[in-house]
N, C-alpha and C positions, 0 to 999 in steps of 0.2 A: 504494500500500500504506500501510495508516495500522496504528500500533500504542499501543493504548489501555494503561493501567493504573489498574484502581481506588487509591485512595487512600482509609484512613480505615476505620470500622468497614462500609463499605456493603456488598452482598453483589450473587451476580450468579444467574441462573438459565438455565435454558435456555427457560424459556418466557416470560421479561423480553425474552430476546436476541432470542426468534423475534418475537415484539410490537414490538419496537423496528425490527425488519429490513421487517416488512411495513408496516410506516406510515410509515416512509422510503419506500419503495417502492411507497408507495396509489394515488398515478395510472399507472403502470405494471402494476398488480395489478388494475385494473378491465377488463384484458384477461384472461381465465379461462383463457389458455394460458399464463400465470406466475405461477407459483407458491413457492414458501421449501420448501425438503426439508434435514429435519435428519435426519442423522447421529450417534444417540449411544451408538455401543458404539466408541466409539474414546478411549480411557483414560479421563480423568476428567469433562472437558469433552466439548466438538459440534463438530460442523462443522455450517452452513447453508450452501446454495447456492441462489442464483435466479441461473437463465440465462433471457433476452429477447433478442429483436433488437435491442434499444436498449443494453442492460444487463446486468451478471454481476457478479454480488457473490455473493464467498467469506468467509466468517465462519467463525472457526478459536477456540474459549474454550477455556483450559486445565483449566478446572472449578474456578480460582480467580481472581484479578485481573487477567488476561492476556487479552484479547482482540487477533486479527490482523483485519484486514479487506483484501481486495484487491477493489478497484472497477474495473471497466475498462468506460468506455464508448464505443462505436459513432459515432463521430461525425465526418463528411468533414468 
């Protein structure tokens, strides 16, 4: 679990975060059965989720400086 906080005048989006999730995620995404599904009628900010057989990453933004991320990977 990592927990991020902007600092300073910068700003966040929900279509920065989606952009950011999937190109972390580009060699894992060249398989067409995973995919990033946001979530945004849940207060101010999103939730993103990609589940893979490899991978699952939860992205949780509070709709201001607060991003959650929980990563768990698949790995013997």
């Amino acid at each position: 679990m990592y927990q991020l906080e902007l600092k300073g005048e910068k700003t966040l989006s929900e279509n920065k975060l989606k952009f950011a999730l999937e190109e972390s995620l580009s060699p894992e995404l060249s398989d067409d059965s995973v995919k990033v599904h946001k979530f945004s009628n849940i207060g101010n900010g999103c939730v993103l989720v990609s589940i893979s057989p490899v991978i699952t990453v939860i992205l949780i933004w509070d709709g201001r400086k607060h991003v959650d991320i929980n990563l768990t990977v698949k790995d013997d």
